[in-house]
C-alpha positions, 0 to 999 in steps of 0.5 A: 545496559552497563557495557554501554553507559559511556563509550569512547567518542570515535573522534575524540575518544573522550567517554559519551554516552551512546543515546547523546551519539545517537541523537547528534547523528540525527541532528546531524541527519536534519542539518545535512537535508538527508532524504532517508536515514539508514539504520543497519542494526545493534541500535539498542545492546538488549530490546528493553522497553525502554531502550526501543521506545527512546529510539523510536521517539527520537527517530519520530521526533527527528522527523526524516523518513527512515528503514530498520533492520535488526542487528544481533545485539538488537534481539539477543539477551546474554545468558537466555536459551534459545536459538537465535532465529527464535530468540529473535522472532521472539523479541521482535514480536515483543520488543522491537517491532515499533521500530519497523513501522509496520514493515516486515522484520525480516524483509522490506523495500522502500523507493526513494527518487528512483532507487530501492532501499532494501532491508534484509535482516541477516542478524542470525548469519543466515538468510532465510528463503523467503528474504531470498525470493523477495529480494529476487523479485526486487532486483528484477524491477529493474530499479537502482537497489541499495541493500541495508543489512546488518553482518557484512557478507562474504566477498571471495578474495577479501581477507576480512572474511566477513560472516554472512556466507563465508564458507567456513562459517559455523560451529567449529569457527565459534569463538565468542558463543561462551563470551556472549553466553549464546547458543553455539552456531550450528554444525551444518554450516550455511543454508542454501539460501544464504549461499545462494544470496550471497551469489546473487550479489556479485551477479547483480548488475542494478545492485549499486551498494551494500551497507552493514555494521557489526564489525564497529570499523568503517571499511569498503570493499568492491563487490562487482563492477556497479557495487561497493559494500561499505561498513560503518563505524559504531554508532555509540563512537559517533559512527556514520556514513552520509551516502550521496546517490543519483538516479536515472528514472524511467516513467512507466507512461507515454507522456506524449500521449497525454494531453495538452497541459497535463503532467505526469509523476512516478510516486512510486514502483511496488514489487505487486502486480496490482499496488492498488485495487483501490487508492485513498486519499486522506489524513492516515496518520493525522499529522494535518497532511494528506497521504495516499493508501492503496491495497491490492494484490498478490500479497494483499498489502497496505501501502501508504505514499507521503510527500516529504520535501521534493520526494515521496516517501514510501511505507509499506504498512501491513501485509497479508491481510487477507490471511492467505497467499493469493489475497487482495486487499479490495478497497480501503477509506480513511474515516473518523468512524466515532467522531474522536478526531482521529482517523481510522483505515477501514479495509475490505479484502479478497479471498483468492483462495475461498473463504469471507472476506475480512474487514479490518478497522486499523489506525496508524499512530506514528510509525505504527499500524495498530489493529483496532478489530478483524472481522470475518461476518458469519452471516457472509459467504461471499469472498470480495468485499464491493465497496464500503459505505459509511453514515451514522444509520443509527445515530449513535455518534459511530458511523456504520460500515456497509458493504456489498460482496462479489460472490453471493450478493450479500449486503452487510452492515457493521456496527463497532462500539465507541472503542473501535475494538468490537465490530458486529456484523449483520446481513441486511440483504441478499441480492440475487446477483453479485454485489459490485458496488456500495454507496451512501448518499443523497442520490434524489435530493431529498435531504435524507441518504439512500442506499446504492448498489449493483446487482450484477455479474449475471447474463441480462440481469444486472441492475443498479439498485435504490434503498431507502432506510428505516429509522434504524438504518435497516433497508426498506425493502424491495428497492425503490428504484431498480435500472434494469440496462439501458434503452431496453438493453438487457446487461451483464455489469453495472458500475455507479459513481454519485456527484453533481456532474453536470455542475446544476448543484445536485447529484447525479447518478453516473451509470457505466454499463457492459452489455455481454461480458465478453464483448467489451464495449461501455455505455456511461448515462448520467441519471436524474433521480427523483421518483424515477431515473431520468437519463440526461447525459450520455457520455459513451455509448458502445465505446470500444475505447473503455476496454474492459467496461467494468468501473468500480473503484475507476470513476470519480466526479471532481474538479481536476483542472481547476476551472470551478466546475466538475468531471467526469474521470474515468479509468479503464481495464485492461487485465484479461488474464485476471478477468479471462476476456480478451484486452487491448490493453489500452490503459487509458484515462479520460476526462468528459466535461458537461459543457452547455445544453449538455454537450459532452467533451471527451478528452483522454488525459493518459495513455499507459504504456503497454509494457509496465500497465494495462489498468488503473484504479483511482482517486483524486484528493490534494495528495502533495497538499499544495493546495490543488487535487491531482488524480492519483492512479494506482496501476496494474498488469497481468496475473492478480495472483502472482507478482510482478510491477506496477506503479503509483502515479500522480495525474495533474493539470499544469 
């Protein structure tokens, strides 16, 4: 851009050019050690290609987290027509969005130590009500907040008169629309939302900074007793501001309830009542370092947690998934699908609102999710995707996709092409019940993959399910192996884990079962499978303490203390409002070890506080990647369909 070859260097004032500025800032970023890098917009003057991909390799290569928000110039070329909000929905779509990892232009949050970074673009002068409602939402977590926005806003009493929200804003206070060869500012003056958001600053009392541009001159202003809004420099001056901030944390969990030996972490609070209906770990963005995802409700989000120095970083990937407000995002796996050497993120939602569940194949390249292939099965009726399952069925270098669906039952297999861009589905079967979970594995050690699932989620009729496949990876059916309850017992859920529990060097199959839905009582068997099931471990009987008694997604079979020997981890549920019967609420997490002649011992590793989680999903992975697994848990708490907290945390043996 010609206004912007070289500029006067804010402390020399001899001519720079603003990419060399920018790139000394960022090296000034890694020499100081910062935790995060906030960039408050105008980062390129026009969202020329070239312009975004030169910030964008920069920040990459930088190395150090960072969140965007967009300034004016980022979005507006002089002379085109347009409005504003629509010119820059335009060019964020087609030219900035690498720059938002993901996130949403508008509106995104970010917890680093303790504090909430929130970025709310008010490029426009204006705020939009659905970055007010967000912004509400996130004061509310009770979290230190630290607000990113472009255009200073309006502080009563302050002489600068800053533009966002002063109140003489608008077309008869226009001086520069002609300089800038842009759409004058409306008549009309501030929306509601902009003079409500503006309101709420002041109100805030976690609220801690405010940090803007725009104006190309450092200042400070006092916004309340706990807020300062700062404006910084011009960056293509070398202008910047290094930020020092200390948090108090409160953890969501009753450490002292926790067993002898073990800690727990806060990772991370997300403003969703339910941060994951299922947890990942795994390589996302093949960097050689595993991260966490966890996808759950009410918006349906991908959310991915890394470790970075002695922090963890958080990145909110993708939203609404499920295409619709209330949605779930159900359960999510990080697989190579085609064996390219790169990891793909396979997703399965929950249509709260009715409809197919989606299946999603993406990969993260960098900071950007790309969307390799959406598919809506025809053959599906159902809306809740139970587990997905993967083996190469056909032996075509491409692992399939095979998942079981609450609803109507059906078991769906998708098969993609080499690209990963075209996925066909097919219905392999219909269960009579609901499907409640979806396994491939090697469950009777026989050298070759079985199918399992659970029929279940009907009075007296659930039953875990055994398929063997036909060589071109269709079921053979009827099931070879039908559990039908336990001891006689007819049930109403069933949930199934694989892995060799009891340390013999085969798998076993791990069965949690809930008799009568409404009477939350839990018994967990370990089978045998062979010809038929054989029970040979029992590790609850009627348990009362397993709450809610459903499992999916909530069970794992490792080593997480370290002994050499695997566990049997177990979370429990206790979000009635979600299932309508009554919880206690018990949070609790257990650890049950196989010891000699089949003794089992239980020990309860976690007790959640009742006042942040009722329930917790699972997984267990070298997620810090210090060389040892810890149990990741991703919380929950009241109604799935509307917002609220919960928290990610990581479980380990000290």
């Amino acid at each position: 851009d010609q206004a912007f070859i070289t500029r006067p260097d804010g402390r020399t004032g001899e001519p720079a050019r603003p990419q060399d500025q920018f790139l000394q800032l960022l090296d000034r970023a890694k020499s100081l050690k910062v935790d995060l890098i906030l960039l408050t917009g105008d980062i390129v003057n026009n969202p020329s290609r070239s312009s975004v991909a030169f910030v964008q390799d920069a920040l990459q290569k930088c190395g150090i987290p960072y969140l965007y928000t967009a300034g004016n110039h980022d979005w507006h070329y002089e002379g085109m027509k347009g409005a504003g909000p629509q010119l820059r929905k335009t060019w964020i779509k087609k030219g900035l969005r690498p720059l938002y990892g993901g996130r949403n232009p508008f509106f995104h949050a970010q917890e680093i130590k303790g504090i909430q970074f929130v970025a709310i673009d008010n490029s426009t002068y204006q705020i939009l009500p659905e970055q007010l409602a967000f912004f509400q939402q996130t004061l509310k977590q009770g979290l230190p907040v630290v607000l990113l926005s472009h255009i200073p806003y309006y502080v009563a009493g302050d002489p600068h008169k800053s533009g966002c929200g002063n109140p003489d804003w608008g077309w008869d206070q226009d001086k520069s629309f002609e300089l800038e060869r842009r759409q004058r500012w409306p008549k009309g003056g501030n929306s509601p939302a902009t003079v409500e958001f503006v309101d709420t600053l002041p109100a805030a009392g976690n609220l801690v900074a405010v940090l803007t541009g725009h104006n190309h001159k450092s200042r400070a202003t006092r916004l309340s007793a706990t807020a300062v809004q700062y404006v910084t420099a011009a960056g293509f001056g070398c202008g910047s501001r290094l930020i020092t901030l200390t948090p108090r944390r409160r953890l969501p969990v009753s450490v002292s309830q926790a067993a002898d030996g073990w800690s727990c972490e806060e990772i991370a609070r997300v403003d969703q009542s339910y941060v994951g209906w299922d947890v990942e770990v795994g390589d996302a963005d093949h960097d050689g370092r595993n991260e966490i995802l966890t996808t759950g409700c009410p918006n349906s989000r991908l959310y991915l947690f890394k470790k970075h120095g002695n922090s963890w970083q958080t990145r909110q990937l993708a939203d609404n998934l499920a295409q619709s407000f209330p949605g779930m995002g159900l359960t999510v796996k990080v697989r190579d699908l085609n064996g390219d050497g790169r990891n793909e993120i396979v997703l399965g939602t929950g249509q709260e609102t009715g409809g197919t569940a989606f299946l999603h194949l993406m990969r993260l390249q960098a900071d950007t999710l790309n969307s390799l292939a959406v598919c809506r099965a025809e053959c599906n009726a159902s809306s809740y995707t139970h587990g997905l399952a993967f083996h190469d069925l056909d032996q075509d270098g491409i692992e399939e996709v095979v998942s079981a669906y609450c609803g109507g039952g059906e078991i769906i297999r998708y098969d993609a092409d080499p690209s990963l861009t075209i996925v066909r589905a097919r219905k392999l079967h219909q269960l009579s019940g609901s499907g409640e979970e979806s396994l491939i594995a090697d469950v009777d050690n026989d050298g070759q993959v079985e199918y399992i699932t659970c029929n279940a989620f009907r009075d007296e009729q659930a039953s875990v399910e055994i398929f063997e496949f036909d060589a071109a990876g269709d079921l053979l059916l009827p099931p070879r192996i039908i559990l039908n309850g336990f001891d006689g017992q007819k049930c109403f859920y069933a949930s199934v884990v694989i892995g060799d529990v009891d340390n013999d060097g085969k798998n076993d199959l791990v069965v949690g079962w809930k008799r009568k839905q409404h009477v939350n009582r839990a018994t967990v068997l370990a089978y045998h499978v062979a010809e038929q099931a054989v029970v040979t471990c029992t590790f609850a009987m009627e348990d009362e303490d397993l709450d809610l008694a459903y499992f999916e997604k909530m069970m794992a079979i490792d080593d997480v203390d370290h002994d050499g020997l695997n566990e049997l981890l177990l979370s429990t549920r206790g979000d009635e409002l979600s299932e309508k019967i009554t919880s206690r609420h018990l949070g609790y997490v257990f650890m049950y070890k196989v010891m000699d002649r089949g003794v089992v011992v239980r020990t309860r590793l976690l007790d959640l506080h009742e006042d942040y989680a009722e329930s917790s999903w699972l997984a267990v992975g070298d997620a810090d990647n210090d060389g040892k697994k810890e149990i990741i848990l991703a919380t929950g708490k009241g109604d799935r369909t509307q917002p609220g907290t919960s928290y990610v945390l990581l479980l380990r043996k000290q």
